[in-house]
N, C-alpha and C positions, 0 to 999 in steps of 0.2 A: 495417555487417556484422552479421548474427546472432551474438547472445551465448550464452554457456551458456546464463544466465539467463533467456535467453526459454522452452528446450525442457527436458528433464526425458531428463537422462540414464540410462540404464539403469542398476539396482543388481542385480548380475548378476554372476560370477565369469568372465568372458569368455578365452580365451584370446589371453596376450600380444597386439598387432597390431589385435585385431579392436574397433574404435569402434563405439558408437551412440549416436541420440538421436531423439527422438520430438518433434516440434516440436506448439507451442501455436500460439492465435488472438495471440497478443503478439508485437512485434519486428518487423513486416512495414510495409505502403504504402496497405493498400487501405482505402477510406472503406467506412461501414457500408450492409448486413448485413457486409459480409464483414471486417470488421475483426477484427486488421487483418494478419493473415499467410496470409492466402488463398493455398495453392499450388495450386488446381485450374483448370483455364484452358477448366472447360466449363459455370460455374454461374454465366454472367452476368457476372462481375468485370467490370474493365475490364482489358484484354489488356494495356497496358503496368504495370499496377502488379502483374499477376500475373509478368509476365518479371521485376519487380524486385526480386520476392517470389523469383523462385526463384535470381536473381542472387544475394540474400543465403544462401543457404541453399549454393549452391554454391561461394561464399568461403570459408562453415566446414568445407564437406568437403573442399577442395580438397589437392592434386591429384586426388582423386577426381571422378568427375562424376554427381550423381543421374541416374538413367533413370526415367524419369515415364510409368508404362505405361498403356492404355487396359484399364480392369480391366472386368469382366463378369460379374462373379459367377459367375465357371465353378473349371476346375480345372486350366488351361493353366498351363504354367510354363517360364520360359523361361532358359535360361542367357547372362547379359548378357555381351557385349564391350564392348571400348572406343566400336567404331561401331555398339552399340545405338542404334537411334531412338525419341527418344519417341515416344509414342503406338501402342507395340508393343502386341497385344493379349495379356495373360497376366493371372493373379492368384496368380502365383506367379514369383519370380526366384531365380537363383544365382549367386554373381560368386567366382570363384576368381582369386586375385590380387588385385594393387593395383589400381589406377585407375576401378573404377567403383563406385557407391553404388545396392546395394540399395535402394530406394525406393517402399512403399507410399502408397497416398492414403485417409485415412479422414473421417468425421464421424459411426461411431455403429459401423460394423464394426470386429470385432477384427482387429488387427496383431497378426503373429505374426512374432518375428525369430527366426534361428535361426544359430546358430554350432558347425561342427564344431569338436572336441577338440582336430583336429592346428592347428588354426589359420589354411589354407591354403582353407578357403572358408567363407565363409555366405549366408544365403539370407533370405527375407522373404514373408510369404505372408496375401494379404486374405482375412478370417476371416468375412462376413458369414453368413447362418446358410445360405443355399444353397451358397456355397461349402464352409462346415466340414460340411457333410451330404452332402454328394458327393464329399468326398475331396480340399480341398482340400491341409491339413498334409498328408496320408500322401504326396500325389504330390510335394508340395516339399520333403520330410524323402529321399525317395527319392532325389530329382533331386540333391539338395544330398550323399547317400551316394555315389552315380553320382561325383559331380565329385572328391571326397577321400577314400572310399575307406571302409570298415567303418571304424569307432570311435563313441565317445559323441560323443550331440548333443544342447545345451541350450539352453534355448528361454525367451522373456522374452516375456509379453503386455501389450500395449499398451493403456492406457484406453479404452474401447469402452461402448455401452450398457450400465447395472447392471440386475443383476437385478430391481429395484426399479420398471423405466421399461420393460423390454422386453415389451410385451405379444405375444400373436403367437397365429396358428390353430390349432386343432387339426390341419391341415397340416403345418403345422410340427413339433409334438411327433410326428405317423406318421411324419415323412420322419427325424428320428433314431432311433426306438424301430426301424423297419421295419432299421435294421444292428444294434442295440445295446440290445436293452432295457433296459439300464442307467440308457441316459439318461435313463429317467423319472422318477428321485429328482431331476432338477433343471429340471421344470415344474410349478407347481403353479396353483390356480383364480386366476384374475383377474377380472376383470368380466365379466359375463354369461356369451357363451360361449367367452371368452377366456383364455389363458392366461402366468402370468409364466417368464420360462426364463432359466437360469443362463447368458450365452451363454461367460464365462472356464470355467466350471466344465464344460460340454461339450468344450470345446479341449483340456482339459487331458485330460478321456477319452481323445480321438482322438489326441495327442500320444502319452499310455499304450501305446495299441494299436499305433503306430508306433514305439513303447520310446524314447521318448523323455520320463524318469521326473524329469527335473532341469529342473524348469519354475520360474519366477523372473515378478517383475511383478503385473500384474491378479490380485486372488483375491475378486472381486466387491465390495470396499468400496466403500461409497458417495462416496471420494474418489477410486475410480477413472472414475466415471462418467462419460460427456460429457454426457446429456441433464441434470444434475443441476448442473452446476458453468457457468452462462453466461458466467462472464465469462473463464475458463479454456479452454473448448472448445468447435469449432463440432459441431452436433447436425444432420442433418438432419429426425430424426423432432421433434426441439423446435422448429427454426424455418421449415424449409420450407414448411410451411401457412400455416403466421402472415404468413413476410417473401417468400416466395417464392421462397427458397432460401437455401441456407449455403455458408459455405466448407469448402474442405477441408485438414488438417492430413498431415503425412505421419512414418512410421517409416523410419527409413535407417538401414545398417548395412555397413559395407564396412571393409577392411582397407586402412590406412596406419599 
């Protein structure tokens, strides 16, 4: 069975009910690249040590059951049941009630969890930078008001690429600055005609503008980083060139 040990609890003020935890590359089945807590069952693993990977991970949240969505870098978001199926297409979820596990999959995208105040739902939402540039938080900060109702909602971000590693287009920087000219205090020059971008420090914008002021987790340290920490997290922009792919890690968050 997965232990604490292996994932990195949230240090977060959550309300009574509401669990989380953010699992690492440690504690899992799969032989390398993907060692060895692979939960993504589309980058090559071997298919039974990924089901045994996600067996474990479903013993610690149990009776809850992770939902393992087909993410797309969009801005869909979906309110899970019990009879969610995986490979539902969203990048954004909501579970009100007990028995199901909010459930993101990363290796370099921010995980954003999020838990209303009253305690009766939370939500989880893949932060890659197309996603957080088109509205991912604001539609699943929404969706997740939609299900419990006006009150405060605080939000914990996930180890994701650091500032330090994330290089990216000039694309990029228009596709933020073109909502928010703000966000330009957290791109600055990188190589050639490249640029480094804050991708927690933009989240934490979009979160603002969604009033959601109580944000906890990622604040760009270098010990947040995944490309930066090998033997802690799987990266895709670190090894996918090199090994021909990575695994992937997941944020879950549900109420038991």
């Amino acid at each position: 069975m997965l232990q604490a040990a292996d994932g990195i609890t949230p240090d977060w003020p959550a309300p009574p009910g509401v669990r989380a935890l953010f699992t690492t590359r440690s504690g899992g089945v799969s032989v390398p690249p993907f060692d060895s807590f692979n939960l993504g069952d589309h980058v090559r693993d071997e298919p039974l040590a990924v089901a045994a990977n996600r067996e474990r991970l479903a013993a610690f949240t149990a009776p809850a059951r992770p939902v393992f969505l087909q993410q797309v870098h969009g801005t869909q978001v979906v309110r899970l049941q019990p009879d969610t199926a995986n490979g539902t297409v969203a990048d954004g979820c909501v579970v009100q009630g007990a028995g199901v596990v909010a459930t993101i999959m990363v290796a370099d995208c921010l995980p954003v969890l999020l838990a209303h105040a009253s305690g009766t739902a939370v939500a989880a939402s893949h932060a890659g930078w197309r996603g957080l540039a088109h509205g991912v938080i604001e539609a699943t900060v929404q969706a997740l008001r939609e299900a419990a109702g006006e009150g405060e909602v605080m939000a914990w971000l996930g180890p994701c690429i650091g500032p330090q590693a994330f290089e990216v287009g000039a694309e990029v920087c228009e596709a933020f600055m073109g909502a928010d000219a703000g966000a330009a205090a957290h791109f600055w020059p990188g190589s050639e005609d490249k640029f480094l971008a804050d991708l927690p420090a933009l989240a934490r914008r979009r979160l603002a503008a969604a009033g959601v002021t109580d944000v906890h987790g990622n604040d760009g340290r270098a010990d947040w980083c995944t490309v930066s920490q090998a033997s802690r997290f799987f990266s895709h922009r670190r090894d996918a060139g090199r090994l021909g792919s990575t695994g992937r890690m997941a944020a879950c968050i549900w109420i038991g």
